[in-house]
mmCIF file of the N, C-alpha and C atoms, coordinates in Angstrom:
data_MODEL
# 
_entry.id   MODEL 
# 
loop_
_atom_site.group_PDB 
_atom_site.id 
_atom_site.type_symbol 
_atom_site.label_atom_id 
_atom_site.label_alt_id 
_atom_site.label_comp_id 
_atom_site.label_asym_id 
_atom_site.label_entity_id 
_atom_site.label_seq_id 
_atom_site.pdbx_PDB_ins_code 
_atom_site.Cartn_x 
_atom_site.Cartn_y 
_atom_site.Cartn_z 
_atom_site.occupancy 
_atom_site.B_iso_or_equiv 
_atom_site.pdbx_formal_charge 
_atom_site.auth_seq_id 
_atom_site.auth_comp_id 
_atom_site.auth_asym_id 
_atom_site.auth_atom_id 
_atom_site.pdbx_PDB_model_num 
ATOM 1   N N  . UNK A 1 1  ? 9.869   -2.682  -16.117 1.00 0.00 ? 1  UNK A N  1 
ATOM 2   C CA . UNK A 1 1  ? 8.934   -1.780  -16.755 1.00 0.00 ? 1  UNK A CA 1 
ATOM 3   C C  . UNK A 1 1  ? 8.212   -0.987  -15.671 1.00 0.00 ? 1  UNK A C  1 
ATOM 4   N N  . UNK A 1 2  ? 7.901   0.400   -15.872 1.00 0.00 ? 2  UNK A N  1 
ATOM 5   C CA . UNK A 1 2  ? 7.307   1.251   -14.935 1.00 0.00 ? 2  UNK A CA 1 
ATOM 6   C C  . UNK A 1 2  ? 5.882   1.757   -15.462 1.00 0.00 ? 2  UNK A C  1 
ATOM 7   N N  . UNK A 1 3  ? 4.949   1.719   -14.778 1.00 0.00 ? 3  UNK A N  1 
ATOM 8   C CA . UNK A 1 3  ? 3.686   2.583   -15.562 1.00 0.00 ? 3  UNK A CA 1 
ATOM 9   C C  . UNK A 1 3  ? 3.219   3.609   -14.056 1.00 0.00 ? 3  UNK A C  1 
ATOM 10  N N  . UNK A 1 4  ? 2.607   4.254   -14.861 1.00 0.00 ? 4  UNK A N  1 
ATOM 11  C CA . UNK A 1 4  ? 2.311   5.476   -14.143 1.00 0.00 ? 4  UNK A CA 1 
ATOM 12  C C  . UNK A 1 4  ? 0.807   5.985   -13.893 1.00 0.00 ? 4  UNK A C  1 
ATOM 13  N N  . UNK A 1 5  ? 0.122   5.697   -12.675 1.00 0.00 ? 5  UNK A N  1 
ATOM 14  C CA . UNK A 1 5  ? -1.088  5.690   -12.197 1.00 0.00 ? 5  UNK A CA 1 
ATOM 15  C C  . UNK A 1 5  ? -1.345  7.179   -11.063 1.00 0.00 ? 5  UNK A C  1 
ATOM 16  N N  . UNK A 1 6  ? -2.653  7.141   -11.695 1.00 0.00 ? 6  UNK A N  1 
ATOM 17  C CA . UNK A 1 6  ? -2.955  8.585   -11.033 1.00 0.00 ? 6  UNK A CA 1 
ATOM 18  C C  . UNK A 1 6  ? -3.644  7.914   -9.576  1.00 0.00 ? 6  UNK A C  1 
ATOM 19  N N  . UNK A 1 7  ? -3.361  9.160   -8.330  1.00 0.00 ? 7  UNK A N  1 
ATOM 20  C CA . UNK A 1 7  ? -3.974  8.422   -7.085  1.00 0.00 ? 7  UNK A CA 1 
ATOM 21  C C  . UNK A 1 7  ? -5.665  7.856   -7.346  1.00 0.00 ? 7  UNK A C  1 
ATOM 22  N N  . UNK A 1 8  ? -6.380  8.568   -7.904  1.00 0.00 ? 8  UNK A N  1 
ATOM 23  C CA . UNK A 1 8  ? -8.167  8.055   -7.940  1.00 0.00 ? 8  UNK A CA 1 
ATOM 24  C C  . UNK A 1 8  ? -8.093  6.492   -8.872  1.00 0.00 ? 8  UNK A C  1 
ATOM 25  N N  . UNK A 1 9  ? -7.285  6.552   -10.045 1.00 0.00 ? 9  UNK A N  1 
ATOM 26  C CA . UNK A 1 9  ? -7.010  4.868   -10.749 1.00 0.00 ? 9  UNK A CA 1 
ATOM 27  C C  . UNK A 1 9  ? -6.291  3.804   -9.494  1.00 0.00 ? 9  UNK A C  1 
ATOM 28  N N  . UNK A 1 10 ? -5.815  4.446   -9.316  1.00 0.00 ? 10 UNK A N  1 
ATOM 29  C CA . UNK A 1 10 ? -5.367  2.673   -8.619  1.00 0.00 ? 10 UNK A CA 1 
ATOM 30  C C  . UNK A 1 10 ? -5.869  3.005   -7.051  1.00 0.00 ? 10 UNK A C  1 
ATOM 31  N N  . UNK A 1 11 ? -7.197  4.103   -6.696  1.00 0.00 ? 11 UNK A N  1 
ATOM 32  C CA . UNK A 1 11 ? -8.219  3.321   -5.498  1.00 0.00 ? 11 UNK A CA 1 
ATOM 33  C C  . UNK A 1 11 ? -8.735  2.526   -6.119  1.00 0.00 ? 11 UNK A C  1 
ATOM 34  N N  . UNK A 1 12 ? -9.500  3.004   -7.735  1.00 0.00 ? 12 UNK A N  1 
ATOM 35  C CA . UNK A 1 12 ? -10.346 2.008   -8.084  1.00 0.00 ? 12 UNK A CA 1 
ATOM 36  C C  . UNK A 1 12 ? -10.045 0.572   -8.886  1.00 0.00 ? 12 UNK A C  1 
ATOM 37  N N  . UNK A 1 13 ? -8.855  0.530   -9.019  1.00 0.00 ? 13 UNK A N  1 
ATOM 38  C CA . UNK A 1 13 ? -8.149  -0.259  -9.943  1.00 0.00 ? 13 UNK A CA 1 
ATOM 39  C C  . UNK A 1 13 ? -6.823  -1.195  -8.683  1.00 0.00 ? 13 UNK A C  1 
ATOM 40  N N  . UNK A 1 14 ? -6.797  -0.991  -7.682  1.00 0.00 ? 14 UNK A N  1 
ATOM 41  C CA . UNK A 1 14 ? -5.948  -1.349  -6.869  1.00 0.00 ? 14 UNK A CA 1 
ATOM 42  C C  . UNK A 1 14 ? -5.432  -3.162  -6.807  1.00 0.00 ? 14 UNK A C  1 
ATOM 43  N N  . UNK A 1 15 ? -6.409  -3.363  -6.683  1.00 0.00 ? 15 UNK A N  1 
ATOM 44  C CA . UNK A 1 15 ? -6.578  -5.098  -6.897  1.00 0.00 ? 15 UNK A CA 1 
ATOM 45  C C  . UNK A 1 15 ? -5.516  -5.633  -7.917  1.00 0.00 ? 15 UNK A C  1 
ATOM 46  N N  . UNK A 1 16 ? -5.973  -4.806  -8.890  1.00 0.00 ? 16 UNK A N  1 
ATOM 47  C CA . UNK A 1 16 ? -5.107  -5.354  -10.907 1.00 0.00 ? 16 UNK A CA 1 
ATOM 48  C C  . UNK A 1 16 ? -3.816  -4.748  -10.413 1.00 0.00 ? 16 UNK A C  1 
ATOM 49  N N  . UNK A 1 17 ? -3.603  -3.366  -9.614  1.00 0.00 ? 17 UNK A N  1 
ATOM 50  C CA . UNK A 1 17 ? -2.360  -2.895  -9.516  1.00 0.00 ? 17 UNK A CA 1 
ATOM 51  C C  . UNK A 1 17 ? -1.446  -4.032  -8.733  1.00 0.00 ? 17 UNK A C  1 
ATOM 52  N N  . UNK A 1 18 ? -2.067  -4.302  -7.683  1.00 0.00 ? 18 UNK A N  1 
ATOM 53  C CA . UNK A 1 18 ? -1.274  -5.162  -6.742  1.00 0.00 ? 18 UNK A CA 1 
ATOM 54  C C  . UNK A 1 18 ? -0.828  -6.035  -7.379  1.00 0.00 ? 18 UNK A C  1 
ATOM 55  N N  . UNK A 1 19 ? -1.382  -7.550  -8.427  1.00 0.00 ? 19 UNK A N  1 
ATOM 56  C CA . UNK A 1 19 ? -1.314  -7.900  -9.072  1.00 0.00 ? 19 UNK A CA 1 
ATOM 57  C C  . UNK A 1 19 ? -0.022  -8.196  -9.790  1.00 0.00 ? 19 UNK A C  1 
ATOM 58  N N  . UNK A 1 20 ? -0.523  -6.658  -11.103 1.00 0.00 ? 20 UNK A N  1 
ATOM 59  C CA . UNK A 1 20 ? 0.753   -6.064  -11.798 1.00 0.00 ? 20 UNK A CA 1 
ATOM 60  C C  . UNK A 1 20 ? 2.092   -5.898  -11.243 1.00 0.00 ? 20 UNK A C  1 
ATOM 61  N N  . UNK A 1 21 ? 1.818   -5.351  -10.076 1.00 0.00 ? 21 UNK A N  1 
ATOM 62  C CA . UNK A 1 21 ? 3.199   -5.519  -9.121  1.00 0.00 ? 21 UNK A CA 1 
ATOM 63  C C  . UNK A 1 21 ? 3.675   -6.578  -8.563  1.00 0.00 ? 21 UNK A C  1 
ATOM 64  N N  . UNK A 1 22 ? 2.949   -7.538  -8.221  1.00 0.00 ? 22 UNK A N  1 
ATOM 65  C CA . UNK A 1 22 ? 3.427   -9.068  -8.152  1.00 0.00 ? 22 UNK A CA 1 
ATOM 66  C C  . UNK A 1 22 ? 3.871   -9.596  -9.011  1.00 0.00 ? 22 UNK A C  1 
ATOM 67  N N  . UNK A 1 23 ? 3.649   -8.729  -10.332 1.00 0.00 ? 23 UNK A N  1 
ATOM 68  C CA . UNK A 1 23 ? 4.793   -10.220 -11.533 1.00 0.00 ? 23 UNK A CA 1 
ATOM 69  C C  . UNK A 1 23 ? 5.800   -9.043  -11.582 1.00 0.00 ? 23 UNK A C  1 
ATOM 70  N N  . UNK A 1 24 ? 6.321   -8.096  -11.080 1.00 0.00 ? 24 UNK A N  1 
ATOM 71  C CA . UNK A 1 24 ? 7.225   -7.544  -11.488 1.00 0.00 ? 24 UNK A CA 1 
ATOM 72  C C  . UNK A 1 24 ? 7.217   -6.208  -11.493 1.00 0.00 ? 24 UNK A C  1 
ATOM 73  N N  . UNK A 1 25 ? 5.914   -5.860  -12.344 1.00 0.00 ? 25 UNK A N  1 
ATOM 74  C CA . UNK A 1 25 ? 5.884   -3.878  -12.803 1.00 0.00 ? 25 UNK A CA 1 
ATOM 75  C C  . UNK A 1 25 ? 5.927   -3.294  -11.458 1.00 0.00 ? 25 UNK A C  1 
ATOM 76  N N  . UNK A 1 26 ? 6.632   -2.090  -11.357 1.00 0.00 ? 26 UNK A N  1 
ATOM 77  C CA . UNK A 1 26 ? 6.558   -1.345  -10.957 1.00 0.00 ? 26 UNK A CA 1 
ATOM 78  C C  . UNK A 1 26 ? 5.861   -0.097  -11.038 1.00 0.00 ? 26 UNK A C  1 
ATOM 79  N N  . UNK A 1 27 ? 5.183   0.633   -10.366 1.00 0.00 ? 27 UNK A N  1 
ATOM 80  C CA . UNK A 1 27 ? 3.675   1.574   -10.400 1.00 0.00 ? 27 UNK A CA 1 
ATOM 81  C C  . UNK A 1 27 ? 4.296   2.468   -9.468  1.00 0.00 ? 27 UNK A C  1 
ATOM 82  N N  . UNK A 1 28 ? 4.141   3.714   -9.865  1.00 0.00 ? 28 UNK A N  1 
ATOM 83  C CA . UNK A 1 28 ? 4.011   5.066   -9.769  1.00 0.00 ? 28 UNK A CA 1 
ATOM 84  C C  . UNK A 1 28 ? 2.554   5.678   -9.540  1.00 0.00 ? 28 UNK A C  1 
ATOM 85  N N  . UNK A 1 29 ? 2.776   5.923   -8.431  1.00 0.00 ? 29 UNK A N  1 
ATOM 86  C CA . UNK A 1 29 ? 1.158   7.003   -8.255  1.00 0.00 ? 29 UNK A CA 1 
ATOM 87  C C  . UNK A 1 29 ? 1.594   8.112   -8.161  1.00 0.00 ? 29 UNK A C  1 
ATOM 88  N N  . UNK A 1 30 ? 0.771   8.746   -8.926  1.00 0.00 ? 30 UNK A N  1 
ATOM 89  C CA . UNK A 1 30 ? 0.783   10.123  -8.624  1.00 0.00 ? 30 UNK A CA 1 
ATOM 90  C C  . UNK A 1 30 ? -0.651  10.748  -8.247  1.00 0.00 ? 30 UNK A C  1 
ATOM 91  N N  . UNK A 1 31 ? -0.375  12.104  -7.455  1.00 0.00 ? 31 UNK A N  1 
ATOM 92  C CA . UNK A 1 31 ? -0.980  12.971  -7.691  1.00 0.00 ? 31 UNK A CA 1 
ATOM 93  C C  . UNK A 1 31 ? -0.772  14.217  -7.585  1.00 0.00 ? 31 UNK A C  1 
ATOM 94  N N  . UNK A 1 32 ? -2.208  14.754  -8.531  1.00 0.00 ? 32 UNK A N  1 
ATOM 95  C CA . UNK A 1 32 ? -1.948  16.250  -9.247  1.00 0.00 ? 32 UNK A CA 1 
ATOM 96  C C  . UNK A 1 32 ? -1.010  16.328  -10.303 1.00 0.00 ? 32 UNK A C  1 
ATOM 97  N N  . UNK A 1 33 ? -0.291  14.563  -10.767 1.00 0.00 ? 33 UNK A N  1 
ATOM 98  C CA . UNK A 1 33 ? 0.477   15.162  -11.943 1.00 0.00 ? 33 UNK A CA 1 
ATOM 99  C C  . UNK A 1 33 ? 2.099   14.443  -10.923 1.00 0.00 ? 33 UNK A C  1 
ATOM 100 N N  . UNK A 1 34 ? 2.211   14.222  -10.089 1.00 0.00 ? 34 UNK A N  1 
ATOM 101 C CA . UNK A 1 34 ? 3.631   14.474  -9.051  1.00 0.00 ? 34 UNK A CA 1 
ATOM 102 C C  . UNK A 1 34 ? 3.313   13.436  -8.511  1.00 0.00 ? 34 UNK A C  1 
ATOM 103 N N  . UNK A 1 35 ? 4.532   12.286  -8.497  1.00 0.00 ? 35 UNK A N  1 
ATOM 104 C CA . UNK A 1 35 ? 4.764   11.233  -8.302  1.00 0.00 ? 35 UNK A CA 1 
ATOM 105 C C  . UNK A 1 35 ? 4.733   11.256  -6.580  1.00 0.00 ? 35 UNK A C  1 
ATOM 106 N N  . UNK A 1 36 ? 3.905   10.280  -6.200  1.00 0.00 ? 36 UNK A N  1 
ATOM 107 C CA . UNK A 1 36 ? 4.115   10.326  -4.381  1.00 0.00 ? 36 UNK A CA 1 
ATOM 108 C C  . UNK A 1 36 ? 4.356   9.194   -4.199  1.00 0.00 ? 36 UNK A C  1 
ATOM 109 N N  . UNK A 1 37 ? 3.599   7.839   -4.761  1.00 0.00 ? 37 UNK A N  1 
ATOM 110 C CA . UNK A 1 37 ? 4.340   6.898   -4.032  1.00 0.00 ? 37 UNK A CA 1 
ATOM 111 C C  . UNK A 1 37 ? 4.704   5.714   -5.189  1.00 0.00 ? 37 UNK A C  1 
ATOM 112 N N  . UNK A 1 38 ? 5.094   4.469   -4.646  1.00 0.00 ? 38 UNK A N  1 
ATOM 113 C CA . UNK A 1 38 ? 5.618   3.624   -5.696  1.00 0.00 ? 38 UNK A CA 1 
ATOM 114 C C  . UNK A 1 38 ? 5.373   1.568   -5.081  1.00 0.00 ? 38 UNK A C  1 
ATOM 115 N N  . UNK A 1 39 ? 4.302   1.362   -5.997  1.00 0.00 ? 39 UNK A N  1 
ATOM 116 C CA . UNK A 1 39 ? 4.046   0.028   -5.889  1.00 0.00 ? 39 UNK A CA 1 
ATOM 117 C C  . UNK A 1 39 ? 4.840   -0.762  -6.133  1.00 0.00 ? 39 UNK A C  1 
ATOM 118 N N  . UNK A 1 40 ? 5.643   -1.803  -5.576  1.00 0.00 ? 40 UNK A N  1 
ATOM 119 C CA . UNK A 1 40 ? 6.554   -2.904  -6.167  1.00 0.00 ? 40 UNK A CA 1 
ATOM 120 C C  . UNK A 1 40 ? 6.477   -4.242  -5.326  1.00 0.00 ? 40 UNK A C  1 
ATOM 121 N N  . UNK A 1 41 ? 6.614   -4.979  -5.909  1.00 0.00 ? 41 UNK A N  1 
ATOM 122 C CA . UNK A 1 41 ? 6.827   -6.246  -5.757  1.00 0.00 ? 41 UNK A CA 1 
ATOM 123 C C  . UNK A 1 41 ? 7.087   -6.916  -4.232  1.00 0.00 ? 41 UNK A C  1 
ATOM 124 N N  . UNK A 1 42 ? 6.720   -7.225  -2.963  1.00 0.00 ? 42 UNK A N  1 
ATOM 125 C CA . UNK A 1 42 ? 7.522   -7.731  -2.015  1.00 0.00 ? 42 UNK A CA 1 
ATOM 126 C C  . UNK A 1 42 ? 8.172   -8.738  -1.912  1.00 0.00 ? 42 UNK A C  1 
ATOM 127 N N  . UNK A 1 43 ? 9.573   -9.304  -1.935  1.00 0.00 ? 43 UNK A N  1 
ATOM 128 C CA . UNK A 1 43 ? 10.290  -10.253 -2.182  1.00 0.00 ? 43 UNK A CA 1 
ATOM 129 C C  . UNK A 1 43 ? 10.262  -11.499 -1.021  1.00 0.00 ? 43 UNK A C  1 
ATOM 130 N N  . UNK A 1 44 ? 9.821   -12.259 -1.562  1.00 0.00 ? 44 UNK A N  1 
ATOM 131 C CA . UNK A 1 44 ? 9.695   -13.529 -1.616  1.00 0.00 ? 44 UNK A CA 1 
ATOM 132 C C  . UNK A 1 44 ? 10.417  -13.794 -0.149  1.00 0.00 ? 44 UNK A C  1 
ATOM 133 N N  . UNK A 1 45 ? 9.695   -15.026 0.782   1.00 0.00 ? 45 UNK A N  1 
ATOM 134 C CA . UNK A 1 45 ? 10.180  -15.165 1.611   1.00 0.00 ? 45 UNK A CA 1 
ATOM 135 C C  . UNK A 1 45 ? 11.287  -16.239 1.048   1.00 0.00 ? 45 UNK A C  1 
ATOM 136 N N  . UNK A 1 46 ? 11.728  -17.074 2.054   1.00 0.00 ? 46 UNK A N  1 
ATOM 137 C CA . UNK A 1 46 ? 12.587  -18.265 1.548   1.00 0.00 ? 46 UNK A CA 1 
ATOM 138 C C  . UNK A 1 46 ? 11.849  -19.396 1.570   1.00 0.00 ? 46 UNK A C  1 
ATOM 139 N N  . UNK A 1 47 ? 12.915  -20.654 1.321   1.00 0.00 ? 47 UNK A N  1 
ATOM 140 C CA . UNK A 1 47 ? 12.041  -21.671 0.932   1.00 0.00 ? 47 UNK A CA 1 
ATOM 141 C C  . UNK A 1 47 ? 11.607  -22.098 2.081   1.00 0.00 ? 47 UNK A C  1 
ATOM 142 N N  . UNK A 1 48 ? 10.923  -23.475 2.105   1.00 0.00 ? 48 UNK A N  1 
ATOM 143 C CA . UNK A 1 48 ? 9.484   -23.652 2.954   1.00 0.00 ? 48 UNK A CA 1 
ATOM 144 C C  . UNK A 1 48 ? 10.439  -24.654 4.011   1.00 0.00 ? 48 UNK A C  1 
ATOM 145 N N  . UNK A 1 49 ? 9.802   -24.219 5.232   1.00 0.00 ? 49 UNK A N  1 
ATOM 146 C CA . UNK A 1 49 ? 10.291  -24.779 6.602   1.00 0.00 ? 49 UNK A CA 1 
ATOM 147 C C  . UNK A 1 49 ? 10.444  -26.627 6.251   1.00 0.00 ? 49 UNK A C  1 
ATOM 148 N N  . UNK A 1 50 ? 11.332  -26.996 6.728   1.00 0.00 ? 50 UNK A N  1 
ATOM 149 C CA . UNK A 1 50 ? 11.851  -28.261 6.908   1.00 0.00 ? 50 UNK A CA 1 
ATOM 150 C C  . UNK A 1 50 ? 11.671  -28.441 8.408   1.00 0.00 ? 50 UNK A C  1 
ATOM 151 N N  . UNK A 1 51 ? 11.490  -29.642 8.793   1.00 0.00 ? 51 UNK A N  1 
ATOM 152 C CA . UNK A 1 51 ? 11.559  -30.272 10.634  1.00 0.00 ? 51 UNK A CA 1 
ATOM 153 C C  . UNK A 1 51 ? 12.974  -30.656 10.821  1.00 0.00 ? 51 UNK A C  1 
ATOM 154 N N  . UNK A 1 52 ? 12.954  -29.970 11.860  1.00 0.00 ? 52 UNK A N  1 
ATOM 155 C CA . UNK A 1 52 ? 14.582  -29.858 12.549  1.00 0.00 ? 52 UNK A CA 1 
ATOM 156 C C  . UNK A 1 52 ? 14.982  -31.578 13.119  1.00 0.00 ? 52 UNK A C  1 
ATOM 157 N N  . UNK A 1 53 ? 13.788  -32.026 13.135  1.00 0.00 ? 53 UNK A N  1 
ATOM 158 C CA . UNK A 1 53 ? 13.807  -33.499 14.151  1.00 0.00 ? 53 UNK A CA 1 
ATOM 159 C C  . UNK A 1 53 ? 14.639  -33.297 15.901  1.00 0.00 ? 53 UNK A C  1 
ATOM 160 N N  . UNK A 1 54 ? 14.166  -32.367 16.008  1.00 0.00 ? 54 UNK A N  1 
ATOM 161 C CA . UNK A 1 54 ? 14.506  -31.711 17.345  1.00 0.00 ? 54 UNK A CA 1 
ATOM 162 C C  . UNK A 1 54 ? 14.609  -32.515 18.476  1.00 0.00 ? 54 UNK A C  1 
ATOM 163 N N  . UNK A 1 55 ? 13.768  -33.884 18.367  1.00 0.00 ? 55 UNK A N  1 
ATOM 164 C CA . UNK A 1 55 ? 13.915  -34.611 19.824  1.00 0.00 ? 55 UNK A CA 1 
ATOM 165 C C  . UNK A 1 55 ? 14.006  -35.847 18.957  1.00 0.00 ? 55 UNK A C  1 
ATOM 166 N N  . UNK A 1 56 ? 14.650  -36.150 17.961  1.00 0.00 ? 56 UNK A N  1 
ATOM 167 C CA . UNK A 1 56 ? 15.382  -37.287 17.465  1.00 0.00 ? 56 UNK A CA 1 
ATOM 168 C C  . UNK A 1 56 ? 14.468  -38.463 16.686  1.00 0.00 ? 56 UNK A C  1 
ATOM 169 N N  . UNK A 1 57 ? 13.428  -37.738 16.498  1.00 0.00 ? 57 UNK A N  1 
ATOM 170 C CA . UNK A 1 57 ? 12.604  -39.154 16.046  1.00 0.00 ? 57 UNK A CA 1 
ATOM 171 C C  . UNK A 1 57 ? 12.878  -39.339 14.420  1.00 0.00 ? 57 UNK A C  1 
ATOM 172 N N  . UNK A 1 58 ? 12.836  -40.902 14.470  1.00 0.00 ? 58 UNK A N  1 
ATOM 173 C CA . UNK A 1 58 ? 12.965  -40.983 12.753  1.00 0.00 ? 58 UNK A CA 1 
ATOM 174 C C  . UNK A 1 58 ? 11.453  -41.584 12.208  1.00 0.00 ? 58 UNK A C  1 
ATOM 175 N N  . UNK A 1 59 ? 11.024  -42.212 13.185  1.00 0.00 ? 59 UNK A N  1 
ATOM 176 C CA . UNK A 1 59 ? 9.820   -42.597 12.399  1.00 0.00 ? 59 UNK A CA 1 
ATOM 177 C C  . UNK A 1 59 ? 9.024   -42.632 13.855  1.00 0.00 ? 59 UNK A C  1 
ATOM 178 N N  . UNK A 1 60 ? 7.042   -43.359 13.438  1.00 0.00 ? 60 UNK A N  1 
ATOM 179 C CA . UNK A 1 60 ? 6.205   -43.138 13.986  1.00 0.00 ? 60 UNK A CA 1 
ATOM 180 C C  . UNK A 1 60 ? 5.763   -44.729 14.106  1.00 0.00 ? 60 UNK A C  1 
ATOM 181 N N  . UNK A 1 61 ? 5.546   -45.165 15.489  1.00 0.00 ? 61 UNK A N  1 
ATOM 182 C CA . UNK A 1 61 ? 5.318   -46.819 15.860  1.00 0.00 ? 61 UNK A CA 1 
ATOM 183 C C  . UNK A 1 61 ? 4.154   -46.893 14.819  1.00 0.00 ? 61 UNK A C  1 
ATOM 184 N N  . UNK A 1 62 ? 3.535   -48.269 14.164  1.00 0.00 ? 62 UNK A N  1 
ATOM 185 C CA . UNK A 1 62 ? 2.526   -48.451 13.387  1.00 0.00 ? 62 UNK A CA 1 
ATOM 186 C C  . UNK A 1 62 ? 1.088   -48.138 14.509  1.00 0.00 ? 62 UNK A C  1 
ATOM 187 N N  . UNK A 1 63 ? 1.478   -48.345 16.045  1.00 0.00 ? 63 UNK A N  1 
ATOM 188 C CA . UNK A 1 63 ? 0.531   -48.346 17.165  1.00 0.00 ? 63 UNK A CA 1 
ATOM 189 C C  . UNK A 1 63 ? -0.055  -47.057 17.758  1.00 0.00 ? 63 UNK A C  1 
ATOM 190 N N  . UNK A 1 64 ? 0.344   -45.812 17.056  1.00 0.00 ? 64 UNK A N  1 
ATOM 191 C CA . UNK A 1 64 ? 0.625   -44.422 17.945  1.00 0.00 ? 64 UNK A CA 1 
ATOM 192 C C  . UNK A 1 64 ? -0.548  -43.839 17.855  1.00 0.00 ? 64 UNK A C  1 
ATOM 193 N N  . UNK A 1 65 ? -1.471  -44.393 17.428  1.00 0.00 ? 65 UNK A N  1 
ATOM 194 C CA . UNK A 1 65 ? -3.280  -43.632 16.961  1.00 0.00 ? 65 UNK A CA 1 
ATOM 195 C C  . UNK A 1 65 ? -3.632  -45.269 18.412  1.00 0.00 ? 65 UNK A C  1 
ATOM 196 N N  . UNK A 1 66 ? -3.551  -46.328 18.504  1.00 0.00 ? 66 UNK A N  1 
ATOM 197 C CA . UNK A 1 66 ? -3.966  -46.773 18.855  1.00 0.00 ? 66 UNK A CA 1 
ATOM 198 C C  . UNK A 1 66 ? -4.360  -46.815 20.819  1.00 0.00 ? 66 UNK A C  1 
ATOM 199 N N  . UNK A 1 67 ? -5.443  -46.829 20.985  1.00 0.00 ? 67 UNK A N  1 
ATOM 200 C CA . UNK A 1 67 ? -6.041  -46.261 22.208  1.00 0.00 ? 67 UNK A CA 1 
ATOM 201 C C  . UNK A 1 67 ? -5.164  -46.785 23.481  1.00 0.00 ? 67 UNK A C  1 
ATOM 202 N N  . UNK A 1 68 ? -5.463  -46.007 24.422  1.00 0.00 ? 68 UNK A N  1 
ATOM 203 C CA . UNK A 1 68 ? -4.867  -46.891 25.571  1.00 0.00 ? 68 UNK A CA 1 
ATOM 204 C C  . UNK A 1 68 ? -5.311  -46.957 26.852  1.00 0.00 ? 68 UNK A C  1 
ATOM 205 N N  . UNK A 1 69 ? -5.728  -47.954 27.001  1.00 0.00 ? 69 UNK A N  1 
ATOM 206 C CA . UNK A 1 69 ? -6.803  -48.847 28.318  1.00 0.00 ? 69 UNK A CA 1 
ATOM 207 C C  . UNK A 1 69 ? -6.584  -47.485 29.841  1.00 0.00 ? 69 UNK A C  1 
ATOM 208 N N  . UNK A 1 70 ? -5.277  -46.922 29.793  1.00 0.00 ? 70 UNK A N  1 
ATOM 209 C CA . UNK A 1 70 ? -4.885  -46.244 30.886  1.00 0.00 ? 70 UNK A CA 1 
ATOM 210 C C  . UNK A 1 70 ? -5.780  -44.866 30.493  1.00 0.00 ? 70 UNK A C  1 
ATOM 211 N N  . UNK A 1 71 ? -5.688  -44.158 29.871  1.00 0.00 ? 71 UNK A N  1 
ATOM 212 C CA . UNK A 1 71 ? -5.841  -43.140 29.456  1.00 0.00 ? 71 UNK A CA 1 
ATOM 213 C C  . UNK A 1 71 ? -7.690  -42.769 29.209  1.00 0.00 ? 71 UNK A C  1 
ATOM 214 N N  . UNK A 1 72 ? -8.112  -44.040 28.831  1.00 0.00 ? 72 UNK A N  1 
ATOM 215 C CA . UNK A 1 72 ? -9.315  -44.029 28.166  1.00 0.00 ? 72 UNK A CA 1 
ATOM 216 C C  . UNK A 1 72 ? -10.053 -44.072 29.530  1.00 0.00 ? 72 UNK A C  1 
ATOM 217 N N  . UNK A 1 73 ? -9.302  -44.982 30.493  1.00 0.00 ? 73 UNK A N  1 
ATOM 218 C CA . UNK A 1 73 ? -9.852  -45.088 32.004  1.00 0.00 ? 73 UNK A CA 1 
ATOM 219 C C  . UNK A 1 73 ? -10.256 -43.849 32.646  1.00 0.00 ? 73 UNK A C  1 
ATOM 220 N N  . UNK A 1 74 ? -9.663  -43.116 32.339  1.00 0.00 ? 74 UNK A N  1 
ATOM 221 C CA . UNK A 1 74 ? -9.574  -41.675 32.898  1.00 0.00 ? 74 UNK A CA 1 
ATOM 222 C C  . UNK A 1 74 ? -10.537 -40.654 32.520  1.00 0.00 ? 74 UNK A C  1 
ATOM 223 N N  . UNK A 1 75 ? -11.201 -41.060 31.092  1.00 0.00 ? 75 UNK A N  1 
ATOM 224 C CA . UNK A 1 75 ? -11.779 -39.910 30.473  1.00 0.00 ? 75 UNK A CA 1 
ATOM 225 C C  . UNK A 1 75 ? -13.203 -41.096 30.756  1.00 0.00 ? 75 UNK A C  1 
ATOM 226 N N  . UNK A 1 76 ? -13.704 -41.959 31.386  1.00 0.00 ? 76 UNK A N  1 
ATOM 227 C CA . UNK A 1 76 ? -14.718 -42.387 31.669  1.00 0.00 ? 76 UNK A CA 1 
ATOM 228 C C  . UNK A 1 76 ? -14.760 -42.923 32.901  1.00 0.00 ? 76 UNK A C  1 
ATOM 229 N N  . UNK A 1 77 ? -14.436 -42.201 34.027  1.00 0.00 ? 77 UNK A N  1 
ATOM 230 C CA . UNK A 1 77 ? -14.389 -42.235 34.970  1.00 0.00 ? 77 UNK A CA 1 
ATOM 231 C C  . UNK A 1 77 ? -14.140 -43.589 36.080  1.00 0.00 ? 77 UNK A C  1 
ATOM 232 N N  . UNK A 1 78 ? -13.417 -44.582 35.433  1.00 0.00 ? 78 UNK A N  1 
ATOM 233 C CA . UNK A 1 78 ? -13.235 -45.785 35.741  1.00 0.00 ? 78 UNK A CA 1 
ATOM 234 C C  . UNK A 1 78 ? -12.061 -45.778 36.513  1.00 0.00 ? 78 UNK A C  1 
# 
């Protein structure tokens, strides 16, 4: 479906246009009467990133939050 918007309606109406064009419609602006440009839809990226498991891990030790005497030494000057 196409509807047809004059340039001063969809400055003030732009929001609902964008919208409208996100479920589908397609929008025509015109002005003076003479079609200049055309609102539509931007298509969808793809589906949502998956982890490659790039350096092989399958799981996380139950210990991996747990502190370590070496490290902690370091940040209190011991």
């Amino acid at each position: 479906m196409s509807s047809t918007v004059s340039l001063y309606d969809a400055k003030t109406k732009l929001s609902s246009l964008v919208d409208r064009a996100a479920h589908g419609e397609e929008i025509v602006i015109t002005k003076n009467g003479v079609p200049r440009a055309q609102l539509v839809a931007f298509p969808l990226q793809g589906a949502a990133r998956v982890p490659a498991k790039a350096l092989g891990l399958s799981y996380i030790a139950e210990d991996f939050d747990a502190p370590d005497p070496a490290i902690e030494a370091l940040f209190s000057g011991g």
